[in-house]
N, C-alpha and C positions, 0 to 999 in steps of 0.2 A: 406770651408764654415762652419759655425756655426750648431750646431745640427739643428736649427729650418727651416734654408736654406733645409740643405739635407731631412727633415721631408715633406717638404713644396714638396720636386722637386721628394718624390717618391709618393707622394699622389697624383699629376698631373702625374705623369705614369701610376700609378696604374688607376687613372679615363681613362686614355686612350686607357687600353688595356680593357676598362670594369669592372673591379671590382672596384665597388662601395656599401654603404652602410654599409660594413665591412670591417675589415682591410684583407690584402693578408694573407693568410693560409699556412705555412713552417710547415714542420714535416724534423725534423733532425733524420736521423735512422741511430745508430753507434755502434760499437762494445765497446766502451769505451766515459767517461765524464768524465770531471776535473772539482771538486777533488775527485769525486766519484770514479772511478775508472780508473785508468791510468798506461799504460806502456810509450810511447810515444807521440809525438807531435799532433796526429791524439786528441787525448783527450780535448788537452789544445783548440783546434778551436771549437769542439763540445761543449765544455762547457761554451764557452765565447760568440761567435760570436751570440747565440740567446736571449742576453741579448744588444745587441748590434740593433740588427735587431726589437726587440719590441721597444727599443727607437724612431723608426724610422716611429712606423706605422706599424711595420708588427703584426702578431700571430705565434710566434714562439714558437713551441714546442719540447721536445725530448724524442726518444724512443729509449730505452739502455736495456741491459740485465740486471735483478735484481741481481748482481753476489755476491758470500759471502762475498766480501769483503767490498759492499755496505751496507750489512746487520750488518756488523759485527760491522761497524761503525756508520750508518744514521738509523739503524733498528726503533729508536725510534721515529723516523719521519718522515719515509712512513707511508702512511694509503691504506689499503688493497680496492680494489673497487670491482673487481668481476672475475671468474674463469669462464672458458669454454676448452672443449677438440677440438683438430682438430687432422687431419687424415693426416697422413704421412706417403703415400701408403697404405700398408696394418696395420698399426701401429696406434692407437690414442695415441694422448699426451698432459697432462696436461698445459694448458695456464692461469698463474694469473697473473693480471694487478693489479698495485702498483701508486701510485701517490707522488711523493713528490716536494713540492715546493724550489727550487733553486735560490736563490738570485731575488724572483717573475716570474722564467722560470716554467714553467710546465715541469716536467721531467716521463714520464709514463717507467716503469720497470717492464721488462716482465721476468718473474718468473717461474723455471723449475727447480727444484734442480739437476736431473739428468743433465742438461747442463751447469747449472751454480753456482752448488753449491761447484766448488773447483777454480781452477784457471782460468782467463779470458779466457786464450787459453787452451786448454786442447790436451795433446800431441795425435798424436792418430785419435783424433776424432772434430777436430775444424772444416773440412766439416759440420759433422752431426750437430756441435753446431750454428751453422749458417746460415744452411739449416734450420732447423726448425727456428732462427729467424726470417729467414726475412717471414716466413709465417704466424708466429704469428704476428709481425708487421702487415700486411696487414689486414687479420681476426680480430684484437683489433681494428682498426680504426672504422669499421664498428659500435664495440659494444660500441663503446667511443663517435660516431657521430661526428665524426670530418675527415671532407675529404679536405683533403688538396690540395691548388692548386699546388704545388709544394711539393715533395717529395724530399730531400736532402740524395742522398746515397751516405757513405764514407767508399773507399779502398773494398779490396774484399770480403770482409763479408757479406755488403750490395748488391755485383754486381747483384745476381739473381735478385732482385727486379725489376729491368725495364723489364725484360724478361716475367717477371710472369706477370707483372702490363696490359702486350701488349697483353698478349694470354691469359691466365687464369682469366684475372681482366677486360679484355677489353668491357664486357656489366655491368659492374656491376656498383657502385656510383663512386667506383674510374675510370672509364676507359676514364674520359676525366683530370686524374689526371697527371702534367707530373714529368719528372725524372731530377735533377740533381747527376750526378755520381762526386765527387771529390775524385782524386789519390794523396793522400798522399804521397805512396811509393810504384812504379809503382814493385818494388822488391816484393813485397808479391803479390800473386794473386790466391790464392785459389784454390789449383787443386784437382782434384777427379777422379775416376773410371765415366764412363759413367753410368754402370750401377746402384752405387749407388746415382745419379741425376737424373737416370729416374723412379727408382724404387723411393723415399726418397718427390722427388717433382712431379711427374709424370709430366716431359717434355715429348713430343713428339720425334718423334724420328725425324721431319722436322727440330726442333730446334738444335741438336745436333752439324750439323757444325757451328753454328753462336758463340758456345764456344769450339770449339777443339783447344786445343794447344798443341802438341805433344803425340797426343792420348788418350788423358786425357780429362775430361772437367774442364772449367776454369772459374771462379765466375768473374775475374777483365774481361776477355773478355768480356764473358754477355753480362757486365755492361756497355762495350766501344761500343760494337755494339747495343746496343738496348738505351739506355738512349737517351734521347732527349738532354742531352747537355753536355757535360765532361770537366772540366778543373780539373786545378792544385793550388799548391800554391806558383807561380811564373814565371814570364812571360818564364824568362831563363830556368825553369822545363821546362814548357807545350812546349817548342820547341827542349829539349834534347830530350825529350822522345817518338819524331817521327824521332829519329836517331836509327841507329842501333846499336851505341855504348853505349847510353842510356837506348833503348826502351823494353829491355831484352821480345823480343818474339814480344811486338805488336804495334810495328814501324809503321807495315804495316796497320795496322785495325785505329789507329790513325792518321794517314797520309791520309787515303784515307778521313776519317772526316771533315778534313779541318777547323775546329771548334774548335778544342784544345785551350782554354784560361788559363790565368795563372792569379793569385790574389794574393799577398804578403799577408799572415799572417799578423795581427796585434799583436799590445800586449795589456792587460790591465792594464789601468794605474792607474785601483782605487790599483793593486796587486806591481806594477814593477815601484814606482816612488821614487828617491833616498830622497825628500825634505819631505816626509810623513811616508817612509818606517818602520814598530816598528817592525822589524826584524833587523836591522843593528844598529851597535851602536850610531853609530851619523848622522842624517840627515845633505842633501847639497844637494844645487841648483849650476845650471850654475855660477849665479852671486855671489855666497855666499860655498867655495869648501873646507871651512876650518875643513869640517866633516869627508870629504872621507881620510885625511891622520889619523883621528882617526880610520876609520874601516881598514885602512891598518895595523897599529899596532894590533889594537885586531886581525884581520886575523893571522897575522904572529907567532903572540903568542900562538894560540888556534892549529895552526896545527904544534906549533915544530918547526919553520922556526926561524932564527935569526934577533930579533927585529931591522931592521936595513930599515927607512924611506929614504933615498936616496938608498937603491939600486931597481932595477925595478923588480916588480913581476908580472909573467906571470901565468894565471890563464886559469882552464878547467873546466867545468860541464858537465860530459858526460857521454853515454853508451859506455862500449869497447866491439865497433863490429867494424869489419874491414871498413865499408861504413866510421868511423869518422877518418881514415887516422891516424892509430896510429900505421902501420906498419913504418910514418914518422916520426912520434913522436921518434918512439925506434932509426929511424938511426941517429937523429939530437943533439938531448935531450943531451947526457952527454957529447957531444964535445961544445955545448952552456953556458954548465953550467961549464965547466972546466977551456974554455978561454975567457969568460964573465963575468962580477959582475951583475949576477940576478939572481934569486931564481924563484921555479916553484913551484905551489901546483894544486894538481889534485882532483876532487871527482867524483868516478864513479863507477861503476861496471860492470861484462857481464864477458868476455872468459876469461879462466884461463890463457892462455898463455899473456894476458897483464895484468894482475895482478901479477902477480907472477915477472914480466920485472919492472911493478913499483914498487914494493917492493923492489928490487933488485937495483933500482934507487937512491930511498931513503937512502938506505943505503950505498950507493956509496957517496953519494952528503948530508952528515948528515948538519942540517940547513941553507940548502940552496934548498931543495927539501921536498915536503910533497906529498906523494899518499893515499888520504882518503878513503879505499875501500869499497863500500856502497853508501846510500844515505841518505843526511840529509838533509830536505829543507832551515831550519835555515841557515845550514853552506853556501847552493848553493848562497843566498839575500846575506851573508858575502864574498864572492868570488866576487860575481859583484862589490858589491859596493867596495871594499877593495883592486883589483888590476890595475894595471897599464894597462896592455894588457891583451885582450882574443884569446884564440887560437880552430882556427877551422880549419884543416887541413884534409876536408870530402875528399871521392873518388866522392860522390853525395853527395849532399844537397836540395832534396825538395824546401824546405823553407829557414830553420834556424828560431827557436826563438832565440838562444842563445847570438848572433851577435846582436839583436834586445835591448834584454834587456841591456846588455854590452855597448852598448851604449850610451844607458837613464841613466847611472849611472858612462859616463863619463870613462869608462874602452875602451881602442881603440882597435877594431878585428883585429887578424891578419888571413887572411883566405887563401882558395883557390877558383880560383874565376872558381865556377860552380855552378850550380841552384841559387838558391835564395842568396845564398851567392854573387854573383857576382853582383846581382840586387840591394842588398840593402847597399855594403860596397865601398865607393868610395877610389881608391888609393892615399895614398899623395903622392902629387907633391912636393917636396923640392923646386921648382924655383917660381910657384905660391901661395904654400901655400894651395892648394884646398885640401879636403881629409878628410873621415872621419876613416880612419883607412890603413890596409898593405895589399899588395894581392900580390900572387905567384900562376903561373897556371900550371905548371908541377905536375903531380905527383912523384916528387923526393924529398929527404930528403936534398940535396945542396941547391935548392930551396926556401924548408921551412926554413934555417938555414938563407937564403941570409934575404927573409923578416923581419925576429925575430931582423936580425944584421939589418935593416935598422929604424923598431923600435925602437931598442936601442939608436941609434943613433939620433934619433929624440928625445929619451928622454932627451938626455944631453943638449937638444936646447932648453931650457926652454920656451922662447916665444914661437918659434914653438909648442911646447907638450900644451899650454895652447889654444893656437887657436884649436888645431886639436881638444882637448879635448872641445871643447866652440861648434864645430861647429856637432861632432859627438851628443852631447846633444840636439842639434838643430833638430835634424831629427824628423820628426813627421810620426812614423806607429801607428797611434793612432785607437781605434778600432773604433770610430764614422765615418771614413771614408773607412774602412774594411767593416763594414755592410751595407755602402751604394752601395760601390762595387757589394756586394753580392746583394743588394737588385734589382739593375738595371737586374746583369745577371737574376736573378728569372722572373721579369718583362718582359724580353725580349723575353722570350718562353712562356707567355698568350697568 
């Protein structure tokens, strides 16, 4: 549907669950916003998806930690609104509220030097720092007058919120406020001493089982038993993660839910579109592709690889942590590259033990291999647009943006097909021609090798590699129907 369609069909929702005469009221509360502050994918949805959702009709707003890295950079345009202390337990603490306008998003930034004036996470004490957000959160609403119908809480940072919102907040202006909880990455979940949760936020001690998870209390539980609605970002997540090979601990508490939805990430296309992009050297559309063999050469040039447009280059943007399966990478990688003509270039960073492997890579396989270690976003827009294949070989996958963008720029995933990767990447069929890219489900290194060799192989089939490429550009995860997604689930708990 056209924006005006989807605008048109939440405003006849919206009148039907009763809100009328304003638009629906969203407060997005996160630990992270892109480009303001970002480690992971959790960033990139917070930052986008409430520029998506005002399109639509709604008032979407966001409440982030003012962290130094925001200051260090946007300092000059935040504008300061007003300060107040609250009480945590025996403890007061300073709360300033920040405003800065985001591509017309309202972004409010709650300000605490002692919690956020070094790194997002802080080793140690990311409880504490979090713990106090989500109270400050609540507390600013108040002073900001804005009570939202729907409160958006993301990954376990946010978890306490629906807990507090149901006991602590339940006579107050928010207590007919409801909660959405979205699990990024059902892996991280916030775990704490009980008694610095009850001392820090004064739970009750009634509360205490509804987050225990092996003795501990647990911010991602919380949030799964108390939020009025929980999904994910993708059908295939939101149904791994009430297994027990997925669900790491709360299988059981999301199963008994019965409610678990999943929502494919979008991407933003004013940022990730190969025909406009002034980040890569030469723009290309589907119909017009004669730009992408100029970002191939610059790519190949710029990272050291041998300028050479007929061979295939397989391309990665990633963190190396063991969830992106580069315990495969390491067992495939130099027997692919030894008895195949293709080149591989990498940009990422994380655990030493796979930096030090692709260093070691590179130097084995000299211009035919590049490991960029680090991040440069430049380089990531030139990796997209610039290679052949993209390789994602996760143990999990949430979502995937990576396969998303890869895509739109005409580069064909090779993945493994779990969470969202499995949802959004269809296999070629060599006999029908259907396909927008390679999938392998084992987690084995024969596996990934098998996939990589059937790509290759498709590359040398030129028609074949143009349709696959024609029909993978075809895919529309466009964010105008992301936020409409988003906006029905919101609507469906008025």
């Amino acid at each position: 549907m056209q924006i005006k369609q989807l605008r048109d069909s939440i405003a006849a929702l919206a009148a039907e669950k009763g809100v009328s005469g304003r638009p629906p009221r969203i407060l997005l509360a996160a630990a992270e916003c892109a480009p303001l502050a970002k480690t992971g994918g959790l960033a990139d949805v917070v930052g986008t998806l409430p520029k998506y959702l005002n399109k639509l009709g709604f008032d979407a707003r966001v409440m982030v930690p003012y962290h130094r890295v925001i200051k260090d950079k946007y300092g000059d345009r935040v504008e300061y609104l007003f300060s107040f202390y609250i009480s945590m337990g025996w403890r007061t603490r300073f709360v300033g509220v920040n405003k800065l306008d985001l591509d017309g998003v309202t972004v409010w930034l709650i300000e605490n030097e002692e919690y956020f004036g070094g790194p997002i996470y802080m080793p140690d004490r990311e409880g504490e720092q979090y713990a106090y957000f989500t109270r400050a959160v609540l507390e600013s609403l108040f002073r900001l007058d804005f009570i939202p119908d729907v409160i958006h809480c993301n990954d376990w940072h946010t978890g306490m919120l629906p807990l507090l919102l149901k006991t602590q907040y339940i006579d107050s202006p928010l207590g007919q406020t409801k909660t959405l909880l979205t699990i990024h990455n059902i892996a991280y979940q916030g775990l704490c001493k009980f008694d610095f949760v009850q001392d820090y936020l004064s739970i009750p001690d009634g509360c205490l089982g509804l987050m225990e998870r092996y003795g501990m209390a647990c911010f991602l539980k919380a949030g799964c038993v108390m939020a009025d609605r929980v999904n994910t970002v993708s059908p295939s997540y939101a149904r791994e993660i009430c297994t027990w090979e997925y669900g790491e601990g709360l299988d059981g508490v999301l199963s008994l839910r019965g409610d678990v939805c999943g929502i494919v990430n979008g991407i933003d296309k004013t940022v990730w579109r190969p025909g406009t992009d002034k980040r890569i050297p030469a723009n290309f559309t589907a119909s017009k592709m004669n730009g992408k063999a100029k970002c191939k050469a610059m790519l190949m040039e710029e990272t050291g690889l041998e300028v050479d447009l007929d061979r295939p280059l397989i391309g990665m943007v990633t963190r190396l942590v063991e969830q992106k399966g580069l315990e495969l990478v390491m067992a495939a990688m130099d027997e692919l590259l030894w008895n195949n003509d293709c080149a591989f270039v990498l940009l990422g960073n994380g655990n030493r033990k796979y930096e030090d492997w692709l260093r070691g890579l590179e130097s084995r396989h000299p211009g035919r291999a590049c490991a960029w270690i680090g991040y440069d976003d430049d380089l990531s827009h030139h990796i997209y647009a610039g290679c052949d294949f993209f390789l994602m070989p996760s143990r999990f996958e949430p979502c995937g943006i990576s396969q998303l963008i890869a895509m739109a720029y005409g580069t064909l995933p090779i993945v493994r097909e779990t969470g969202g990767l499995r949802d959004t990447v269809q296999p070629y069929n060599q006999y029908t021609g259907e396909g927008t890219g390679f999938t392998f489900s084992r987690m084995d290194g024969y596996d990934l090798a098998d996939a990589v060799r059937r790509a290759l192989a498709a590359y040398w089939d030129k028609p074949a590699m143009a349709r696959l490429i024609k029909q993978a550009m075809a895919v529309d995860y466009s964010c105008d129907a992301w936020g409409y997604e988003y906006g029905q689930l919101y609507l469906s708990m008025l």
